[in-house]
C-alpha positions as CSV (number, residue, x, y, z in Angstrom):
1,X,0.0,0.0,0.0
2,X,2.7,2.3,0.8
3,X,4.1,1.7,-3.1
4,X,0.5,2.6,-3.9
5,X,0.7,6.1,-2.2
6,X,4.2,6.6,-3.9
7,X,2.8,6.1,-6.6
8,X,0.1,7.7,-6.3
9,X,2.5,11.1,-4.9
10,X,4.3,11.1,-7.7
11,X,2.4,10.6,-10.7
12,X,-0.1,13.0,-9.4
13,X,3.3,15.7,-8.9
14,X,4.4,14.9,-12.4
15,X,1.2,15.9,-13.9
16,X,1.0,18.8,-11.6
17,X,4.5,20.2,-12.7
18,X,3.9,19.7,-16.4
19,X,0.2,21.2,-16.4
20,X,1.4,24.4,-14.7
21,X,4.6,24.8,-16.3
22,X,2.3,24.5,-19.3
23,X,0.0,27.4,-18.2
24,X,2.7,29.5,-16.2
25,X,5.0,29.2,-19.4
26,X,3.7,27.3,-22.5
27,X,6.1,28.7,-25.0
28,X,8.9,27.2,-23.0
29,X,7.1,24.0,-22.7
30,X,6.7,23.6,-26.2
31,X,10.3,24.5,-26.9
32,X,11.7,22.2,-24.5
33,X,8.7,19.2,-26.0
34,X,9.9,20.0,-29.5
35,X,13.6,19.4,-29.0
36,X,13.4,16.3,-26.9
37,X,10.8,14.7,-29.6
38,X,12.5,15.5,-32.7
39,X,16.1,14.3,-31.5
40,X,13.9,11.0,-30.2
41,X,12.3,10.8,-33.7
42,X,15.7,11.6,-35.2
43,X,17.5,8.8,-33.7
44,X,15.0,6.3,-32.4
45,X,12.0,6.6,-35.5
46,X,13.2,3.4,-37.2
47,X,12.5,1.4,-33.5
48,X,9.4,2.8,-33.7
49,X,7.9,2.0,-36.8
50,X,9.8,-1.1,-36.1
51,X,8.1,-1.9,-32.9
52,X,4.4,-1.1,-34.1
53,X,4.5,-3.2,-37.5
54,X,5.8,-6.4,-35.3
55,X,3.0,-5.8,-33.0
56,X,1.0,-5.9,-35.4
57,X,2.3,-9.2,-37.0
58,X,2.2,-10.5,-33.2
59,X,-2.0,-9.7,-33.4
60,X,-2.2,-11.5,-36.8
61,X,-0.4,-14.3,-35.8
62,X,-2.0,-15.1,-32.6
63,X,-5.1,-15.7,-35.3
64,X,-3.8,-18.3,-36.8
65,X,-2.4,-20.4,-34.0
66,X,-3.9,-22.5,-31.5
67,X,-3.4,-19.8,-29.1
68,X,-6.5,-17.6,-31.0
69,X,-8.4,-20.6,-29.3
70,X,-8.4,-19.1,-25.9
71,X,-10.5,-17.4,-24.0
72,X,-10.2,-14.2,-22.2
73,X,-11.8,-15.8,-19.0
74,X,-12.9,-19.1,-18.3
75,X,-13.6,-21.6,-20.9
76,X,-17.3,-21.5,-19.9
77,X,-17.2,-17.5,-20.0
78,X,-19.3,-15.7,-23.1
79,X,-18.9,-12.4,-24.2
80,X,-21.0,-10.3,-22.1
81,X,-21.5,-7.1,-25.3
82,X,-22.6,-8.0,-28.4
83,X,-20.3,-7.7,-31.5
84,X,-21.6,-4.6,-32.7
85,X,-21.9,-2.9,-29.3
86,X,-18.5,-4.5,-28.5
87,X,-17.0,-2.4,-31.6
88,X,-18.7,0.7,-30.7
89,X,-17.4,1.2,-27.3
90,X,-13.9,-0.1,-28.8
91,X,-13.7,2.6,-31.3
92,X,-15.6,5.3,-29.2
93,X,-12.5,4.5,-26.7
94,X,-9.9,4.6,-28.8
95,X,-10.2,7.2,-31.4
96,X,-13.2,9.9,-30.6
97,X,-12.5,13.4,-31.2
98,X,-9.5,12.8,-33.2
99,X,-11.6,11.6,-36.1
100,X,-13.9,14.5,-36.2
101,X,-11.5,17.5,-35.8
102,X,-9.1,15.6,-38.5
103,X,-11.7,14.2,-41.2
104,X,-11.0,16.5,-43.7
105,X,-8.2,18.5,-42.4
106,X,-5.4,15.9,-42.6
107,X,-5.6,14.5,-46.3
108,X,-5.8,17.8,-47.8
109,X,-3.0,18.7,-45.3
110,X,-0.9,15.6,-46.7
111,X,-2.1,16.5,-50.3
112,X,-1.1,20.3,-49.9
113,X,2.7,18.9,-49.4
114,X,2.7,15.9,-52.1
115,X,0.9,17.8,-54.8
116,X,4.0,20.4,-54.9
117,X,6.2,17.4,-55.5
118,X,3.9,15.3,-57.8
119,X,0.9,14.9,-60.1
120,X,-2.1,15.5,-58.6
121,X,-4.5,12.5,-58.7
122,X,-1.3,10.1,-57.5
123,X,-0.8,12.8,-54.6
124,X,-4.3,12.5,-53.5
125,X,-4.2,8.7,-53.5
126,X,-1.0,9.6,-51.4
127,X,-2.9,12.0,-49.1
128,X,-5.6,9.3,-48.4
129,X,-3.0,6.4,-48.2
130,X,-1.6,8.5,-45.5
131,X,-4.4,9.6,-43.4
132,X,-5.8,5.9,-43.8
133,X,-2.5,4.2,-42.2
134,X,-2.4,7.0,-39.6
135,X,-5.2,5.8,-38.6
136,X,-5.8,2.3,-39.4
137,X,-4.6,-1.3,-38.4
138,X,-1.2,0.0,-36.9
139,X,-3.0,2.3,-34.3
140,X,-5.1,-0.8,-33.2
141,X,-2.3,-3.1,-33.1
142,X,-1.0,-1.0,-30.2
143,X,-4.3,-1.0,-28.4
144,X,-5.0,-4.8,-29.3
145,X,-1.2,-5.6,-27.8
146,X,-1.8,-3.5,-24.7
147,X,-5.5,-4.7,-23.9
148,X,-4.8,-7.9,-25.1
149,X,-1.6,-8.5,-22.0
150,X,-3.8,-6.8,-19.3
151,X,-6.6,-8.9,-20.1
152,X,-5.0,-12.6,-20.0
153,X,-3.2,-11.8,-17.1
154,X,-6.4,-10.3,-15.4
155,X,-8.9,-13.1,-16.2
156,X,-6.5,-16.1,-17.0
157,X,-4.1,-15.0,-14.1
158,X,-6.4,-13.2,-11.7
159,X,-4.2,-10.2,-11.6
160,X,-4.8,-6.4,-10.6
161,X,-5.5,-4.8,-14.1
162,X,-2.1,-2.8,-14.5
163,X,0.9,-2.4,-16.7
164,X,3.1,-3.6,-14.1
165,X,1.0,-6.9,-13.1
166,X,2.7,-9.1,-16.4
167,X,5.9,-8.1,-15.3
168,X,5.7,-8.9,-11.6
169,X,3.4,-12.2,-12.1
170,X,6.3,-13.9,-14.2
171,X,8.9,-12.8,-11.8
172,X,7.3,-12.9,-8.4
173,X,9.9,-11.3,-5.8
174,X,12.3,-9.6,-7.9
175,X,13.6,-6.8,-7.4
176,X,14.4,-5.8,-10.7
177,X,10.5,-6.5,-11.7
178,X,9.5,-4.6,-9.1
179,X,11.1,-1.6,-10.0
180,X,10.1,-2.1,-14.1
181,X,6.8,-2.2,-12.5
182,X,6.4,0.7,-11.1
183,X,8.0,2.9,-13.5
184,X,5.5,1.3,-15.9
185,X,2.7,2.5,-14.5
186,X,4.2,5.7,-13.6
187,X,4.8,6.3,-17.4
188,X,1.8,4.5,-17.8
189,X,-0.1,7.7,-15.7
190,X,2.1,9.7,-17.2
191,X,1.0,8.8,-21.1
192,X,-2.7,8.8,-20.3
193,X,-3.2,11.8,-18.3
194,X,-1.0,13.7,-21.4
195,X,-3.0,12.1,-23.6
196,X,-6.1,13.1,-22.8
197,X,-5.0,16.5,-21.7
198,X,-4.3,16.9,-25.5
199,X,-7.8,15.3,-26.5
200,X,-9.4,17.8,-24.3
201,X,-7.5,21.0,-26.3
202,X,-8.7,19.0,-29.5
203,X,-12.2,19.4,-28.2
204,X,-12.4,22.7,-27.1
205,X,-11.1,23.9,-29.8
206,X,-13.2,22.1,-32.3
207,X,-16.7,22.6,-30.4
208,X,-15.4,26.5,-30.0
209,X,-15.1,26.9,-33.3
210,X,-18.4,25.2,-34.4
211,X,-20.4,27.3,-32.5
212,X,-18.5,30.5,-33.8
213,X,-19.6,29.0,-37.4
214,X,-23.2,28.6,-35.9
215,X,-23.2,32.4,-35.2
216,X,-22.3,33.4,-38.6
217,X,-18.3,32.3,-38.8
218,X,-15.3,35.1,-37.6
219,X,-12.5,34.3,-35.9
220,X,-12.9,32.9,-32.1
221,X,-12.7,34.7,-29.6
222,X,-10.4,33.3,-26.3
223,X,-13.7,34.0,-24.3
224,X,-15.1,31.3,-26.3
225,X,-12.8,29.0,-26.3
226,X,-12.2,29.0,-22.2
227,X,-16.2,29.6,-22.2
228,X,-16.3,26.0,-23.7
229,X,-13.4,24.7,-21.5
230,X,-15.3,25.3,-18.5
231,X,-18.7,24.3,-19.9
232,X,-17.1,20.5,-20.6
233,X,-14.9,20.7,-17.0
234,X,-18.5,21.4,-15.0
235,X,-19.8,18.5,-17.4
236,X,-17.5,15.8,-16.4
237,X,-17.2,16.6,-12.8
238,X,-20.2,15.7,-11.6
239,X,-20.3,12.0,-12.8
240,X,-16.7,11.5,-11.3
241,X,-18.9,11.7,-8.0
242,X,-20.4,8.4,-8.8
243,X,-20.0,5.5,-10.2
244,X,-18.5,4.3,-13.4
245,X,-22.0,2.6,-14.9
246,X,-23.7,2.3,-18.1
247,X,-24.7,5.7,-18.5
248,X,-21.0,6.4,-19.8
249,X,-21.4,3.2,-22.4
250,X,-24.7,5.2,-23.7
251,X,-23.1,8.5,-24.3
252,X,-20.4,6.8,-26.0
253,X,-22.7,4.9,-28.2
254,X,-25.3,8.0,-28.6
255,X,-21.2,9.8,-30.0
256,X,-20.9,6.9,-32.0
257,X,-24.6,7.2,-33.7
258,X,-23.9,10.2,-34.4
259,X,-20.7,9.8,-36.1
260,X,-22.1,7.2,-38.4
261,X,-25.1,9.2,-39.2
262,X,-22.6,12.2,-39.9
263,X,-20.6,9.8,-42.3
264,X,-23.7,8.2,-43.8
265,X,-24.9,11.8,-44.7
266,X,-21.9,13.0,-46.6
267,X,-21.7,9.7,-48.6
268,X,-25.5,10.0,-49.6
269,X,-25.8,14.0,-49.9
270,X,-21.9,14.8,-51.6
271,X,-20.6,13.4,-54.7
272,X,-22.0,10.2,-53.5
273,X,-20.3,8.5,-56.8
274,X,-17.1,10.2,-56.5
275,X,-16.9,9.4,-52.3
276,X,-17.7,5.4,-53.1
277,X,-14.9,5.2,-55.2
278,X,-12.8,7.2,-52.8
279,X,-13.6,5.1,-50.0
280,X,-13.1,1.6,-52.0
281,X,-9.9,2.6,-53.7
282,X,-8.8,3.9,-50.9
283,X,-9.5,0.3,-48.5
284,X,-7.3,-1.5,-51.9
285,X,-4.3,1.2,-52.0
286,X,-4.3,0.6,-48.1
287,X,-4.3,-3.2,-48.0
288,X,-1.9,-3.7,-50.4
289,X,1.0,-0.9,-48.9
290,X,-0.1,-1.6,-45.1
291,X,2.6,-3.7,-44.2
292,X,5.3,-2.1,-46.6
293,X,4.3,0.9,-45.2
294,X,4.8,-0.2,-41.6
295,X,8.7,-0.4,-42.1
296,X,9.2,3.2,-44.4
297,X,11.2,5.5,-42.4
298,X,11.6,7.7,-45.7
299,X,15.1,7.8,-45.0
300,X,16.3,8.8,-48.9
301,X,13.7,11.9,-49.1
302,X,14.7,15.1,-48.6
303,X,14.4,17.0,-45.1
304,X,10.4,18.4,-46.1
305,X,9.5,14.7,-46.3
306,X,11.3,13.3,-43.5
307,X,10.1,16.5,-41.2
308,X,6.4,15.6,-42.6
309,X,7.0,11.8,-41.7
310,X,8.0,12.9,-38.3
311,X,5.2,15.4,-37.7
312,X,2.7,13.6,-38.9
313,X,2.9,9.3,-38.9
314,X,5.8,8.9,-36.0
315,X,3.8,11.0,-34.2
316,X,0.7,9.5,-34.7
317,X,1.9,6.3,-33.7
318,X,3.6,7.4,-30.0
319,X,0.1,9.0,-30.0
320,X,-1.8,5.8,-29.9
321,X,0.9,4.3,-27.5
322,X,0.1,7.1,-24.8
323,X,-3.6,6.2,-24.9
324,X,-2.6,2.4,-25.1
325,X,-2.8,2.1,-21.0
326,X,-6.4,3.6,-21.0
327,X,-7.4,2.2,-24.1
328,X,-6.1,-1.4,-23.2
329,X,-7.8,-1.2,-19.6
330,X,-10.9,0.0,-21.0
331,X,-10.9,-2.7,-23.9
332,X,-9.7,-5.5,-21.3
333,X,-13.0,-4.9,-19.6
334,X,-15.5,-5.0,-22.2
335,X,-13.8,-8.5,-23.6
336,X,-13.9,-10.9,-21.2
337,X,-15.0,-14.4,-22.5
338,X,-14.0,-13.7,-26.2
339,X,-11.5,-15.7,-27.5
340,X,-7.8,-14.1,-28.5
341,X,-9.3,-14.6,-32.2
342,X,-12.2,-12.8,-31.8
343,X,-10.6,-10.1,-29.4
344,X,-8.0,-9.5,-32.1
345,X,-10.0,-9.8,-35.7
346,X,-12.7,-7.5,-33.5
347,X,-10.0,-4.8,-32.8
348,X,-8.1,-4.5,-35.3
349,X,-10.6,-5.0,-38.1
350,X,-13.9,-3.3,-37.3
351,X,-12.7,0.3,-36.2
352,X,-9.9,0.3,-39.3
353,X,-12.4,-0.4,-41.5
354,X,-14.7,2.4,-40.1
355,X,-11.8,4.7,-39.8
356,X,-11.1,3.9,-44.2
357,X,-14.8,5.0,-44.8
358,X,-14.9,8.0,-43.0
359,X,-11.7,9.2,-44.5
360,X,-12.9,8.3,-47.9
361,X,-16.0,10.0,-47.4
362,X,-14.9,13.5,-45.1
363,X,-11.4,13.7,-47.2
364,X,-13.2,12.3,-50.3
365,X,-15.1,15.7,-50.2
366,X,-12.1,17.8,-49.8
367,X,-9.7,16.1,-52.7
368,X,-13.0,16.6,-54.8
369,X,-13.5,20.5,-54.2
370,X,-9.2,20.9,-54.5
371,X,-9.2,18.3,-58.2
372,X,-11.8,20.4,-59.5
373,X,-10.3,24.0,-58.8
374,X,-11.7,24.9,-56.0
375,X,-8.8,26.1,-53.3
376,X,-10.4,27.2,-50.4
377,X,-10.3,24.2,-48.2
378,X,-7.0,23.8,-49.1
379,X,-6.3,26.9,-48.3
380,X,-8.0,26.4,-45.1
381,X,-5.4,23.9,-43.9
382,X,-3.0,27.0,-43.9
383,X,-4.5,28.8,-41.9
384,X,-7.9,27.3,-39.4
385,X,-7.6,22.8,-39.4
386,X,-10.1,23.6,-36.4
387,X,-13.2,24.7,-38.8
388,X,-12.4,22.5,-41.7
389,X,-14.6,19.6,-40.6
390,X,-17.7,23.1,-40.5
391,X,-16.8,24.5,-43.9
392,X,-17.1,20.8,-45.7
393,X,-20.4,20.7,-43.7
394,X,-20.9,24.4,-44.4
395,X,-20.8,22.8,-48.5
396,X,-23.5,20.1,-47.8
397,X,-27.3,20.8,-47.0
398,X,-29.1,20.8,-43.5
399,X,-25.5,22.6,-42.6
400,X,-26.9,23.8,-39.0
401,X,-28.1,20.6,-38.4
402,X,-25.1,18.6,-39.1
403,X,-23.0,21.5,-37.4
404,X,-25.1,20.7,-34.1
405,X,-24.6,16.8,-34.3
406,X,-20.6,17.1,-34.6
407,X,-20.4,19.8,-32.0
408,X,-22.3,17.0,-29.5
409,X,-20.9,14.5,-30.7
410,X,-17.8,15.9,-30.5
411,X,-18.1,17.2,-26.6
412,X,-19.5,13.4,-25.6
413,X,-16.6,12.1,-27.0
414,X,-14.0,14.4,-24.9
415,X,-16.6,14.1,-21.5
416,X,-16.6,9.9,-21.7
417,X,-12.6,10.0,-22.7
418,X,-12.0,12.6,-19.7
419,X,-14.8,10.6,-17.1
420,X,-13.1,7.2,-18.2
421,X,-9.6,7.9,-18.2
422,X,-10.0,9.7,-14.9
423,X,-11.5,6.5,-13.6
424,X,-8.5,4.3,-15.1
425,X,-6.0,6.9,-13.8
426,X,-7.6,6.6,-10.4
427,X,-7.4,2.8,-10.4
428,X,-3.6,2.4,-11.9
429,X,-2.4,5.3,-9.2
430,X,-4.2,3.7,-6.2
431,X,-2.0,0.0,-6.9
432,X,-5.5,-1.6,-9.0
433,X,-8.1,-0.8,-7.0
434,X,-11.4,-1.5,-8.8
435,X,-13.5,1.5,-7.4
436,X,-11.1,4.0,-6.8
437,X,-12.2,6.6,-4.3
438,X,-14.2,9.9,-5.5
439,X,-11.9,12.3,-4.4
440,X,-9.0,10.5,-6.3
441,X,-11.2,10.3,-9.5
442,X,-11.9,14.2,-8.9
443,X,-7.8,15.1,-8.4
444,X,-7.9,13.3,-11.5
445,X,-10.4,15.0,-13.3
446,X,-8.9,18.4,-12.2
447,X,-5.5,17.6,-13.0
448,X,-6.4,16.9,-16.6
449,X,-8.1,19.5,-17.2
450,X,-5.4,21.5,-15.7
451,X,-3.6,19.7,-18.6
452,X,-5.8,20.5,-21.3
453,X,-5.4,24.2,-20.0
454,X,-1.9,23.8,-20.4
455,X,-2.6,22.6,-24.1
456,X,-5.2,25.2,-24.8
457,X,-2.9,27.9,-24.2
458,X,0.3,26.0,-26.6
459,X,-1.5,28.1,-29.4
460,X,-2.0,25.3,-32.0
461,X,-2.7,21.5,-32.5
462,X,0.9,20.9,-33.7
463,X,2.1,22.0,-30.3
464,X,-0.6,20.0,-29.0
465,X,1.0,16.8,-30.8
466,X,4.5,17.4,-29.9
467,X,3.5,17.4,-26.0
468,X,1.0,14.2,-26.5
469,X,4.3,12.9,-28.1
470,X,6.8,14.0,-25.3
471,X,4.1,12.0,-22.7
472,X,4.3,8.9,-24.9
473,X,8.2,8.3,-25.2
474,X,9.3,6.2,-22.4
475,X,5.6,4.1,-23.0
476,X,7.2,2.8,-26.7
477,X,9.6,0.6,-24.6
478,X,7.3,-0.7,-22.2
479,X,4.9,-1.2,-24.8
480,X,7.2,-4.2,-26.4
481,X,8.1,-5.5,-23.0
482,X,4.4,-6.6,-22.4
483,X,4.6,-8.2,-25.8
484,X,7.5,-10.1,-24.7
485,X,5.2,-11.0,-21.4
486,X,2.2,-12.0,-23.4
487,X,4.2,-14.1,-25.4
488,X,6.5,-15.9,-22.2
489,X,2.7,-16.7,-20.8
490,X,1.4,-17.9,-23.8
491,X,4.1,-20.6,-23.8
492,X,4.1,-21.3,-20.5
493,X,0.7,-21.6,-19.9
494,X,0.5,-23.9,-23.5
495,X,2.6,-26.6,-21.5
496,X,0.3,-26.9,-18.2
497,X,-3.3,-26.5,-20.4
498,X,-4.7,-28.8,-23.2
499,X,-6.0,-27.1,-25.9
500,X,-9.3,-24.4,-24.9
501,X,-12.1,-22.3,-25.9
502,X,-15.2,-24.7,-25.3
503,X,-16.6,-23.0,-28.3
């Protein structure tokens, strides 16, 4: 218990010096973030494209070996959500916001840099390729690894959902195991509560701006923007006074609804023909460069390229690793009594295949206007990536409608992410503890907004993704060791078990 409290001390201190630093001085926080993420991506980018594509060979694998026979759970234990329900919370978990503030912005952002460089049909394929593997089976690979540890050793094992339980189950008394341990789910803290703190600055700053296009477009003001901050802070308190229940899994799905309604309505309303063969061309250039594309480092480009690489999929992928902890508990949960086969076709499949469409359809949109000479939303990614998502809408009839549904879908995204990953952060700092107390949930739910203040006031999303970055660094190693863990149990567990899943 005292480890627990140590723990508990010092994450929350951690947290608390970077968050006010990061309001006191965010200019010098971003400085300092910058520098220490670009000499890591410098020197350490091939390990982590590396480290993700292996993972995601690990996941595949698992399918295809008697191992994808086992249950998460008892042999008896069924799934308790059904498939479809089980992919909507997975994906309102793990991507949310992210997918609504960048829809349209990032592909024409990609396309803006490759069309100087080459023709322009092959650098929109490029753009979409891009935003597609951002976003796709890698990111899940991450989650599916993470969850996929915490939940054998919880339900096959019986131990505490944490980072640090693989580590010190196979090596009961060590020292050295102890001490991994604990820094793991110190960085483990560390990852989410940065994470999120950058998820919330993506909110604010999206459902700020959509309600400044509601009320005739402008700049937004700051009022605005912190009006909105505190709006979603007095939203998510309150429930951290209660319990974690189903009311969270219903906002997430009512998010969810409303992103597929949002998708389904640009398809059927835009250049539906055009926005088809976007989204299926786009799901064929993807499967067949998804694995190449794991290992390209760009190393033989010029400095723009490898810069963009850096900024934009190396990035991207120590993003998903920072939300990996919460993301894995959260998943771990929902999946007890599916098999490894199920758990890892379900995660890895379903939300990339969502993610394709609604890049196909929200970019598809965008690479029409640019291909047939109209600039302004490429122009847009110049200057405002917050309203880009509003002006496609703006294009598109029933705009105030539509304009309503992202806004609330886009605030219950960042209320269930900050509510959730308060709970998780409560459970991990307190040494597992199932129901963590209310007053450590609310310290949690303070400190990240305090965190999101800090990245509210870094000025722009890049700054925003270098800090989610900086939180994420340490979490790439630790990442592969509970690979290595999952696979060492795997084997030894093979040896003491016949063959399972009473299917």
């Amino acid at each position: 218990m005292n480890d627990s409290r140590v723990l508990l001390a010092a994450s929350i201190g951690l947290c608390a010096v970077i968050g006010i630093w990061g309001v006191a001085d965010p200019a010098s926080l971003q400085a300092m973030a910058k520098e220490v993420v670009d000499q890591y991506f410098i020197s350490r980018g091939w390990f982590v494209m590396l480290s993700v594509t292996i993972m995601l060979l690990f996941c595949l694998g698992l399918t295809v070996t008697k191992f994808g026979d086992i249950r998460l759970g008892a042999d008896t234990d069924r799934p308790e959500y059904s498939t479809p329900t089980w992919i909507a919370m997975l994906f309102a978990a793990g991507m949310g916001v992210g997918l609504l503030f960048w829809a349209v912005a990032e592909p024409l952002t990609h396309y803006y840099l490759a069309s100087q460089a080459i023709p322009a049909p092959i650098a929109a394929e490029q753009a979409l390729l891009a935003s597609n593997f951002n976003w796709g089976i890698h990111a899940w690979a991450i989650y599916g690894t993470t969850a996929l540890t915490i939940a054998y050793f919880s339900f096959r094992r019986g131990t505490p959902m944490l980072v640090s339980a693989p580590v010190k189950n196979l090596f009961p008394g060590e020292t050295w195991a102890n001490a991994v341990g604990w820094f793991s789910d110190f960085m483990a803290i560390a990852a989410i509560a940065i994470g999120v703190g950058g998820s919330v600055a993506m909110g604010v700053f999206q459902v700020a701006d959509g309600v400044t296009v509601l009320f005739g477009g402008g700049a937004t003001p700051a009022y605005l923007v912190w009006g909105v901050f505190l709006v979603m802070i007095a939203a998510y308190i309150p429930p951290l006074l209660v319990d974690l229940g189903s009311g969270m899994a219903k906002l997430s799905n009512i998010a969810m609804g409303l992103a597929i309604a949002l998708v389904a309505y640009t398809i059927i309303l835009g250049p539906s023909e055009f926005l088809l063969n976007s989204v299926v061309s786009g799901i064929g250039m993807y499967v067949a460069e998804v694995i190449p594309r794991g290992l390209q480092t760009f190393t033989f480009f010029g400095d723009e390229t490898t810069q963009w690489f850096r900024d934009w999929t190396l990035t991207y992928m120590v993003w998903w690793i920072a939300w990996g902890p919460f993301v894995g508990v959260f998943v771990a949960r929902i999946s007890k009594g599916r098999t490894i086969r199920e758990f890892v076709l379900g995660v890895l499949i379903g939300p990339t295949l969502f993610s394709t469409i609604w890049f196909g359809a929200f970019g598809g949109v965008g690479l029409y206007e640019t291909l047939n000479g109209q600039g302004e939303l490429l122009a847009m990614t110049q200057t405002n990536v917050e309203r880009m998502t509003f002006a496609l809408l703006d294009r598109l009839p029933f705009a105030t409608i539509t304009t309503l549904a992202t806004i609330a879908a886009a605030f219950l995204f960042i209320v269930t992410s900050v509510v959730s990953a308060a709970f998780v952060l409560g459970m991990f700092s307190t040494g597992g503890n199932p129901d963590p107390s209310a007053k450590v949930r609310v310290i949690w739910g303070g400190l990240l907004g305090i965190l999101g203040a800090a990245m509210i006031l870094s000025g722009s999303m890049n700054a925003v993704k270098t800090l989610i970055a900086l939180g994420a660094l340490p979490f790439v190693f630790i990442t592969v060791l509970l690979m290595v863990c999952l696979t060492k149990a795997l084997l030894q567990d093979s040896k003491k078990e016949p063959d399972h899943a009473d299917r």
